[in-house]
C-alpha positions in Angstrom: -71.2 -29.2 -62.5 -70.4 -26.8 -65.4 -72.6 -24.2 -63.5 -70.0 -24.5 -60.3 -66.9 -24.6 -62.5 -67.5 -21.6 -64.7 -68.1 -20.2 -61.7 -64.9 -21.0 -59.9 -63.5 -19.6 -63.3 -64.6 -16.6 -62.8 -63.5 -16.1 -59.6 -60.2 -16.5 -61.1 -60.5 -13.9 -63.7 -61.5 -11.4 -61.1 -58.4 -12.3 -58.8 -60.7 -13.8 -55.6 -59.0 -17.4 -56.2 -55.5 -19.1 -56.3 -54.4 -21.4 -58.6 -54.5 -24.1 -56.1 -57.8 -22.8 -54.5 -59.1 -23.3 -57.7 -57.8 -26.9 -58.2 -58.6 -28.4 -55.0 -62.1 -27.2 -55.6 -62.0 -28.6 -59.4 -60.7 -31.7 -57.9 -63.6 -31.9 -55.3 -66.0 -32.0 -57.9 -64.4 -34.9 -59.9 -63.0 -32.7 -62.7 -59.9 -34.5 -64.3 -56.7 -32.6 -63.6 -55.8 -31.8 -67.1 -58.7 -30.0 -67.5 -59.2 -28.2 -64.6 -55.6 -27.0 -66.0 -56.9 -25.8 -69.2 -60.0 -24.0 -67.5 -57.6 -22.3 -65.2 -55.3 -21.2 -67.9 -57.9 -19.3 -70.0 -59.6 -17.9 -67.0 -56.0 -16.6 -66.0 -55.5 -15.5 -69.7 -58.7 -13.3 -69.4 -57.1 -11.1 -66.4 -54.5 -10.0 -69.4 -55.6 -6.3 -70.4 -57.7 -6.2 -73.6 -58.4 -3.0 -75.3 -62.1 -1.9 -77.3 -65.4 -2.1 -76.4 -67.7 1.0 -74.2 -67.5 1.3 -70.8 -70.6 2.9 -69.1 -70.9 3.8 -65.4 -74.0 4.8 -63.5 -73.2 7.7 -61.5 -75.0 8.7 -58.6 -74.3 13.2 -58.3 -75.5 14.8 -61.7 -77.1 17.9 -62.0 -79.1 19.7 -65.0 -77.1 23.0 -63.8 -73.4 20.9 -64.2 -70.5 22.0 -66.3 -67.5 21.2 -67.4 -65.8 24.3 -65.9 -63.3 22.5 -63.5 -63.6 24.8 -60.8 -67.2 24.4 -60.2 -67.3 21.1 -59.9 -68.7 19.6 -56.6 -70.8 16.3 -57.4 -69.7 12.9 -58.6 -70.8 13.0 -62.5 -68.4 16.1 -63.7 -66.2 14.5 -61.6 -66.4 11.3 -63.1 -66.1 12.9 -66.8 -63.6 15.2 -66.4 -60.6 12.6 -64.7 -61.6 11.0 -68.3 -60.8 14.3 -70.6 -58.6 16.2 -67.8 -55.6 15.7 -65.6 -53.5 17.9 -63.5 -49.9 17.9 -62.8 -50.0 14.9 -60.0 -52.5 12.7 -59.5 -52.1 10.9 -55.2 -51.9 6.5 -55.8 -54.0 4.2 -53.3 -51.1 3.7 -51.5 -50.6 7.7 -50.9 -47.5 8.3 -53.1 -47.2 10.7 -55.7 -47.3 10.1 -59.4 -46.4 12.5 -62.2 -49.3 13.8 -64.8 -48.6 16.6 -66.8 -46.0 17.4 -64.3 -42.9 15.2 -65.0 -41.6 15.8 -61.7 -41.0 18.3 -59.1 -38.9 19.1 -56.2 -39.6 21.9 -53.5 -36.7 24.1 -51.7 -35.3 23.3 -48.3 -37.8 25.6 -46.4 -41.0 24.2 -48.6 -41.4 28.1 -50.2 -40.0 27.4 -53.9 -41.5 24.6 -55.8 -40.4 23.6 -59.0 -42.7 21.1 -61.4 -41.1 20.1 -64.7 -44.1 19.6 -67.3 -43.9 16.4 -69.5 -42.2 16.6 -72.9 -44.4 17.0 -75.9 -47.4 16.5 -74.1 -50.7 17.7 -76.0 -54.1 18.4 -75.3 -57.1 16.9 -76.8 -57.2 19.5 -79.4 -53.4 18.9 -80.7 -52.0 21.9 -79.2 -48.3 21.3 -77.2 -49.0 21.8 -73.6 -46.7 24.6 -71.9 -45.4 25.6 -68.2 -47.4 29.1 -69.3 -50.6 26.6 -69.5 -50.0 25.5 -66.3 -49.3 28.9 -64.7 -52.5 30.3 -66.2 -54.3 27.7 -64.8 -53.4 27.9 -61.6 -53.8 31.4 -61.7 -57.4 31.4 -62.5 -58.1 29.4 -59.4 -56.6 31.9 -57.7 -59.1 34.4 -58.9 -61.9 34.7 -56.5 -63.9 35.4 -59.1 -63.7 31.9 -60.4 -65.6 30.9 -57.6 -63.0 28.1 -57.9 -63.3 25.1 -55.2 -59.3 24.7 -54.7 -59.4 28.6 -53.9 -58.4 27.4 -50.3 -55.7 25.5 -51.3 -53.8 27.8 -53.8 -54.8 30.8 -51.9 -50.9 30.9 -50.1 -49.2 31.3 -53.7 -47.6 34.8 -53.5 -45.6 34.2 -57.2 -45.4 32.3 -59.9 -43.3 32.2 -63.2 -42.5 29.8 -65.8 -38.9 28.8 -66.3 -38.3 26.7 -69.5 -40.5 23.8 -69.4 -40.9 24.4 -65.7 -43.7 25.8 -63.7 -42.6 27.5 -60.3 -44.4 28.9 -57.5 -43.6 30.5 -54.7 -45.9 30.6 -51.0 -45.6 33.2 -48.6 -45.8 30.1 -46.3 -43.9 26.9 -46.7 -45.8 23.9 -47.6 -44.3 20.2 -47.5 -47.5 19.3 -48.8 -48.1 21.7 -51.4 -47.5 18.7 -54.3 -50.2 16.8 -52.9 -52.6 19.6 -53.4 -51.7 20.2 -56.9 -53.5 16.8 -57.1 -56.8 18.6 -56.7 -59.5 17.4 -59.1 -60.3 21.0 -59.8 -56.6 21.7 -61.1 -57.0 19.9 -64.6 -54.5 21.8 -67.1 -56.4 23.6 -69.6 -55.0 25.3 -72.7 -54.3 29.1 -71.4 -55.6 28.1 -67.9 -59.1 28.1 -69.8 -59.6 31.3 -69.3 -61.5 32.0 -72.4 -63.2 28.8 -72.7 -63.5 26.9 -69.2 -66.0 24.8 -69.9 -64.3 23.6 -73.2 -63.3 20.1 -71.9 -59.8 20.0 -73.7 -56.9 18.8 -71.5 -54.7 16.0 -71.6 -56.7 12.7 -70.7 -57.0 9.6 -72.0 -60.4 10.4 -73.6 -62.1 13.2 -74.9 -65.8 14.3 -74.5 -67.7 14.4 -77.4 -71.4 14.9 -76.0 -72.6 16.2 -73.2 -76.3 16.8 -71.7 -76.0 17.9 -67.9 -78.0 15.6 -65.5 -78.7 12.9 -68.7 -75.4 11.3 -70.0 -71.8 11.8 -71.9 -69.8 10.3 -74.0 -66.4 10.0 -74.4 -64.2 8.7 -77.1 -60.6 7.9 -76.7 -57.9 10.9 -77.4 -55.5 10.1 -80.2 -53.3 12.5 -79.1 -53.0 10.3 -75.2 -49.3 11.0 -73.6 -50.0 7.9 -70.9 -49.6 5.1 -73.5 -51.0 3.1 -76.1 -54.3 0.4 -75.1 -52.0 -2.3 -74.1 -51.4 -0.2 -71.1 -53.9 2.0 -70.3 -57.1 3.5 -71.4 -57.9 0.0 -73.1 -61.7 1.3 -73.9 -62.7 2.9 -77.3 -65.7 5.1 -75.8 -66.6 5.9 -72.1 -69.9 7.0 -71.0 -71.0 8.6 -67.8 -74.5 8.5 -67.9 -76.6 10.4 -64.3 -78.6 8.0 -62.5 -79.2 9.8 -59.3 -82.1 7.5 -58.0 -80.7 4.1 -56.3 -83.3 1.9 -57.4 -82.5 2.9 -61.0 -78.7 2.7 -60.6 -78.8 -0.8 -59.3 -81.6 -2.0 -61.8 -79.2 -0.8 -64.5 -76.4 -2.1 -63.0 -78.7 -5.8 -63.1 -79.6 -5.5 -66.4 -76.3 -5.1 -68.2 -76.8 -1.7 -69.1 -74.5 -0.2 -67.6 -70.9 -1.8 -66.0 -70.5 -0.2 -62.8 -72.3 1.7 -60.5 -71.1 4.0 -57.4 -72.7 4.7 -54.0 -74.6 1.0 -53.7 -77.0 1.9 -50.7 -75.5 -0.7 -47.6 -79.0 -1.8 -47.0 -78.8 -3.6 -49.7 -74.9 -4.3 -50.5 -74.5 -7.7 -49.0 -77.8 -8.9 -51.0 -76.4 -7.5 -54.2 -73.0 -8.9 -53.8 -74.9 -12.4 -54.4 -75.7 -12.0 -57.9 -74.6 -14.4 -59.9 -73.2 -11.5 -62.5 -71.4 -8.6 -60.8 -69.7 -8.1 -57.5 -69.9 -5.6 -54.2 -66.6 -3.6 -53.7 -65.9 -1.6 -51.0 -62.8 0.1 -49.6 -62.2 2.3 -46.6 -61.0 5.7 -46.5 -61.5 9.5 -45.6 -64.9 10.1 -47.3 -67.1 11.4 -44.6 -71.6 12.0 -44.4 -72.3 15.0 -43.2 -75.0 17.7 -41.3 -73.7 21.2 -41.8 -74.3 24.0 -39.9 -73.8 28.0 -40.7 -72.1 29.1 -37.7 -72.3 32.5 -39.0 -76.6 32.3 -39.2 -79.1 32.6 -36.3 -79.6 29.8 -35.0 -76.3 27.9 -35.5 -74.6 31.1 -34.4 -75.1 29.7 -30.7 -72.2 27.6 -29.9 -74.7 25.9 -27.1 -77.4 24.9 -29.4 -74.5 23.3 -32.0 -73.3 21.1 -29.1 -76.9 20.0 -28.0 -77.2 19.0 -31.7 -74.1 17.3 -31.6 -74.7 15.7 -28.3 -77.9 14.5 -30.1 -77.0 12.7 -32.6 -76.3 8.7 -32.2 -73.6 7.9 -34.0 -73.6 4.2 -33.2 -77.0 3.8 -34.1 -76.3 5.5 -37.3 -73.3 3.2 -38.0 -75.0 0.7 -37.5 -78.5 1.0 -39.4 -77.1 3.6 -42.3 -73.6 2.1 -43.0 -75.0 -1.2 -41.9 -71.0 -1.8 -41.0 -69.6 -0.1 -43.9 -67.8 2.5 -42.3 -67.2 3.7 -38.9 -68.3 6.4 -36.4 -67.2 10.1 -36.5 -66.1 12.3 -34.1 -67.4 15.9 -35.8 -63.9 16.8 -37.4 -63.0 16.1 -41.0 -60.1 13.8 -39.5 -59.6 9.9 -38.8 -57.2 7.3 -38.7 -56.8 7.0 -42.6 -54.5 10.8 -42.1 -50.8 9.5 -41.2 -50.6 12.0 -39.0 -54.5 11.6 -36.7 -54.4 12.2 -33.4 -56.2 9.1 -31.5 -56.5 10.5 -28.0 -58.6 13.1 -29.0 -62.0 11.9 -27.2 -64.8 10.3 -28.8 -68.1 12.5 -28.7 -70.9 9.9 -28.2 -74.8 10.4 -27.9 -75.7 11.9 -24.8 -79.5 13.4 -24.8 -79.5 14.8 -21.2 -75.8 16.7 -21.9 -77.5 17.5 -25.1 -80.9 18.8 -23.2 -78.8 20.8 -20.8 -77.1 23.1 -24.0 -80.4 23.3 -25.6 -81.5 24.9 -22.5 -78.6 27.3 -22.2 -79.0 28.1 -25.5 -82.0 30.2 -25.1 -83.9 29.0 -28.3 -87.5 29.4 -28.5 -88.7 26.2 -29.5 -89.0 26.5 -32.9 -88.5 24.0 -35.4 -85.0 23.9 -36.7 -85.0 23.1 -39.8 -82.6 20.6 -41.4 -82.6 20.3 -45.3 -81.7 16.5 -47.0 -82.1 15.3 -50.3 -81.5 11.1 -51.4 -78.4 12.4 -53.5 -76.8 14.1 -50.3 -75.2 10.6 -49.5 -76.3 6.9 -49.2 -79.0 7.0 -47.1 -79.3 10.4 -46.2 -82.9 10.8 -45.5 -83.2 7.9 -43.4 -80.0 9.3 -41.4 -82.2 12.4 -41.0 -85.1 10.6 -39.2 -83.0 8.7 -37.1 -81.1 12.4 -35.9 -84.7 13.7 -35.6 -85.8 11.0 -33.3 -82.8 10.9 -31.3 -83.0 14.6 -30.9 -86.5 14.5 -29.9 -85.1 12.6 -26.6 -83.4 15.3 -25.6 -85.8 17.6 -26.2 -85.1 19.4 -29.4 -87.4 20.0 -31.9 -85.7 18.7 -35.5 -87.7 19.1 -38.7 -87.0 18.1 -41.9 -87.2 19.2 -45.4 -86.9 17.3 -48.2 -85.0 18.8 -50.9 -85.4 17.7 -54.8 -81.9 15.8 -55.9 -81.4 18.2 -59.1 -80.6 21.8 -57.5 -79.3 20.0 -54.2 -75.7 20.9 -54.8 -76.1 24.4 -56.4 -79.4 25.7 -54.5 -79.3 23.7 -50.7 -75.5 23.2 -50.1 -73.2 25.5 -49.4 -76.4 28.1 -49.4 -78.9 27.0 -46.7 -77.9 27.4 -42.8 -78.2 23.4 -42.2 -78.7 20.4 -44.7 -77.0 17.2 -44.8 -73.5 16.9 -47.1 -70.3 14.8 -48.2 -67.0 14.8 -48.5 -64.8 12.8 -50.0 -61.8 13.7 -48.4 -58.4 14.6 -49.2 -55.2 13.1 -48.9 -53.5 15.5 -46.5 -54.8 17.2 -43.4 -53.5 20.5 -45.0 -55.7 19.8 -48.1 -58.9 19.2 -46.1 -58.4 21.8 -44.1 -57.5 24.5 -46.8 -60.5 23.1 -48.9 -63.1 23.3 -46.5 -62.5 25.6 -42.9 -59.4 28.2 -44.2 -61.4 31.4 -43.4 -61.1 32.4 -47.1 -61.8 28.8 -48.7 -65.2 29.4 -51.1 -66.2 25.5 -49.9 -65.7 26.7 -46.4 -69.8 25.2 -46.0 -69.6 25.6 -42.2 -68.7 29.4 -42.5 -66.1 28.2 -40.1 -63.9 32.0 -40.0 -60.8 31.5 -37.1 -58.3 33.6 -37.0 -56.5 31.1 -34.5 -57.3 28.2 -37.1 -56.1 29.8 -39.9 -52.7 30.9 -37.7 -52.4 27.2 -37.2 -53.1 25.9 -40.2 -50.2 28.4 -41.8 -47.8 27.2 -39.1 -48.7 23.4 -39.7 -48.1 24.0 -43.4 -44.2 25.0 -42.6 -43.9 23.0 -40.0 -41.3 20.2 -41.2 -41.2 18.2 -37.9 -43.7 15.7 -37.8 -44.0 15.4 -34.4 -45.2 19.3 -33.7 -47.3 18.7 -37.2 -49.4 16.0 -35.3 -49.6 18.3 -32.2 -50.9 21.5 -34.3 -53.5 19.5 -36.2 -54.4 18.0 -33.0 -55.6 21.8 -32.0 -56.9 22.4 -35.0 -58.9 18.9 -34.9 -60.2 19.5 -30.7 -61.4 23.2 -32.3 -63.8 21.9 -35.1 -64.6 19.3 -32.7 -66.2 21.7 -30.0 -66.7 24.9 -31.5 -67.6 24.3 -35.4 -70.6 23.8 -37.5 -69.4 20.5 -38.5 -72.2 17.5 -37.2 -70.1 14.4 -38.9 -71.7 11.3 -37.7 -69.6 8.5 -39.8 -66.8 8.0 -42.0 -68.2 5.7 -45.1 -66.5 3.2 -47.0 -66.9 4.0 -50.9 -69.4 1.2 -52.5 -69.5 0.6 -55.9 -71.0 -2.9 -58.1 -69.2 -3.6 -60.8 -70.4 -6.0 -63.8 -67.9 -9.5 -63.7 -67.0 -8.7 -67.3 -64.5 -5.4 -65.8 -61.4 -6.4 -65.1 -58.6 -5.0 -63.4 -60.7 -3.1 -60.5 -58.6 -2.2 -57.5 -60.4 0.1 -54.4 -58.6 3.0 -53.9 -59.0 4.9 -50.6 -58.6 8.1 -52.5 -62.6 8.3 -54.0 -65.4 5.8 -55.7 -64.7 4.1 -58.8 -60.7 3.8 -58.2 -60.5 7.6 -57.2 -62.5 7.7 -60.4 -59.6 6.6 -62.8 -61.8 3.1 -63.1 -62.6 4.1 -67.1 -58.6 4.1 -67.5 -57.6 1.4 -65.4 -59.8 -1.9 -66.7 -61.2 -3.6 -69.0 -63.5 -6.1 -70.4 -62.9 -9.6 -70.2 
């Protein structure tokens, strides 16, 4: 009996039971009602924040070639690390609002040129010095460099001014953007002191922690920043050291995950999330969202340059079956546009592409290719999955005639050497919160993560009239275009949108899923605690 009612405890402390859930339960099993009381009042006391203690989490995405630059990061472990020591002006809640960072708040002009962001008062970084609206200019401005080989290029490519007023930061876009403060969310935007220009790999911002160790592809370490704006360990940031330590091989991830030690893990494999969920010690979460997996063609590079032989690959690919035996249910099927129903403004009536190897047979055909292999490059670490996805397309394309082969890429290298580089290989995406933001990240003709080489004129046109575009009616109806183009003309194979999985240890309170990323848009480190 003690066994069952610790356990029904415990359920309390992680939210999953009611008081009276948890009584009529106690009662069942013949506990007296006084102390079922007392047990439920001490498992409801745990749920109150504590602060101290290390909080370690397993990340699957870490390189030996990672740094701390913001604007190069494209994998989950930098990630991961720098929402602990960095922050930028907003950050985007689970519910989609707006919150203020280092920007206090903001307000745009009536045509969505001119926008105004008023930086927190005696804010500091890391290192003690007062954070400035010149800070912030700088910053942005070196991710407006192409030289920074920046990944929020795209998105802060339209700034045609900026100047600092005060305490305010103020830019101003040759074309209006009602979403422009949603991009200024962009994990690669983290306020540095003089934009880091001279040190961009420094890690000194404004988070709650501050990085103290760092050895790419292995671990770091974290220790909380005395100099935190957000508010003392009764409110936030209630850990006295964070690591992120890299533990790109799934097996490893989830043994450590078992073994206590580490606390949580991100990407659980959903082949094995259900059976997981049953241990006795951590739980399964799961949340759905925009994050999309991902085969990526060059359209720009023989043979992907064929728009036939793109749509027999796309016609080849069985998304259902995919679904189905990759996602095992955690997640839902694509339609080969960054786009789905999580984006306020998706279009539904935009037809579903679905596996059809004869229509698929019949473009291979006009495509003229000479039989060759076509080869498609996948690593473990390219999502959940990911190799076993790849067989399943190469059978399913060998129906229709085409002949698929695959290459098996080494996880370290995969996101500096394969994607972004090689003409097809398998990919991720997290999403974004706006249409505008994914878009701009990703297919603007001058975006450096444009990984499709997807360069419209037309697109970009559209996307730049979208952006100004304060009706939301004729919004919907432009991305729809935009949407229909990627759908039957890109390089873009996306097969499934994923749920994010992570397993988190039953002593972390306080977890919440956010739609936004893994790991509570990976603010997790700030946001719990240990019971």
């Amino acid at each position: 009996m003690n066994d069952q009612i610790n356990h029904l405890a415990k359920r309390v402390t992680l939210g999953k039971m009611t008081r009276r859930e948890f009584m009529g339960r106690a009662a069942a099993l013949g506990v007296a009602t006084a102390t079922a009381s007392s047990i439920f009042a001490e498992a409801a006391r745990a749920q109150a924040p504590k602060a101290g203690g290390v909080y370690k989490m397993g990340v699957q995405g870490g390189e030996s070639t990672n740094t701390q630059d913001p604007a190069s990061w494209a994998s989950d472990v930098p990630i991961a690390a720098g929402r602990a020591w960095g922050e930028p002006l907003v950050e985007v809640g689970p519910d989609g609002t707006l919150g203020g960072l280092v920007a206090e708040s903001w307000e745009g002009s009536s045509d969505a040129r001119t926008w105004r962001f008023k930086v927190r008062n005696g804010i500091e970084f890391s290192n003690g010095k007062t954070v400035t609206a010149e800070d912030v200019m700088r910053t942005i401005a070196r991710h407006t460099n192409e030289d920074s080989k920046s990944g929020a290029l795209g998105i802060v490519k339209g700034i045609e001014e900026m100047r600092v007023d005060g305490d305010v930061f103020e830019l101003k876009l040759g074309v209006g953007n009602a979403d422009m403060p949603y991009l200024m969310a962009d994990y690669h935007l983290m306020i540095q002191p003089d934009g880091g220009f001279d040190a961009p790999a420094a890690a000194i911002g404004t988070g709650a922690y501050s990085l103290v160790s760092d050895e790419p592809g292995v671990r770091m370490a974290l220790t909380r920043n005395p100099n935190y704006w957000g508010g003392d360990q009764s409110e936030v940031a209630h850990y006295d050291e964070v690591e992120v330590i890299t533990l790109n091989d799934a097996t490893a991830r989830t043994a450590a995950l078992q073994s206590g030690q580490v606390d949580s893990i991100n990407r659980v494999e959903p082949k094995i999330a259900q059976l997981l969920d049953r241990a006795p010690t951590l739980s399964v979460r799961n949340v759905s969202g925009r994050g999309h997996y991902v085969f990526i063609m060059h359209i720009d590079t023989a043979p992907f340059d064929n728009l036939d032989l793109r749509l027999a690959l796309k016609y080849a690919i069985n998304r259902q079956e995919m679904v189905d035996k990759i996602l095992r249910g955690y997640g839902g099927v694509g339609n080969d546009m960054p786009i789905n129903a999580a984006y306020p403004l998706f279009d539904n009536t935009i037809p579903q592409r679905s596996y059809d190897p004869a229509l698929a047979a019949e473009h291979y055909k006009k495509s003229g290719h000479d039989g060759s292999p076509i080869i498609l490059r996948v690593a473990d670490g390219a999502f959940p999955g990911a190799v076993d996805a790849a067989a399943l397309f190469q059978q399913s394309a060998q129906a229709a005639g085409i002949p698929l082969e695959i290459k098996r890429e080494p996880n370290d290298g995969y996101w500096s050497e394969v994607w972004n580089k090689q003409p097809f290989c398998a990919s991720y995406w997290g999403g974004r919160p706006v249409q505008d933001q994914m878009y701009s990240t990703a297919y603007l003709s001058t975006a450096d993560w444009n990984d499709t080489r997807w360069k419209r004129a037309e697109f970009d046109e559209l996307l730049m009239s979208a952006r100004a575009e304060l009706d939301e009616a004729k919004r919907k109806e432009t991305y729809s275009k935009m949407g229909r183009m990627l759908r039957d003309e890109g390089g873009l194979i996306l097969p499934m949108f994923n749920d994010f999985i992570d397993a988190v240890s039953n002593d972390v309170m306080g977890w919440e899923g956010d739609p936004n990323g893994p790991h509570m848009n990976w603010y997790s480190f700030k946001k719990t605690w240990k019971a």
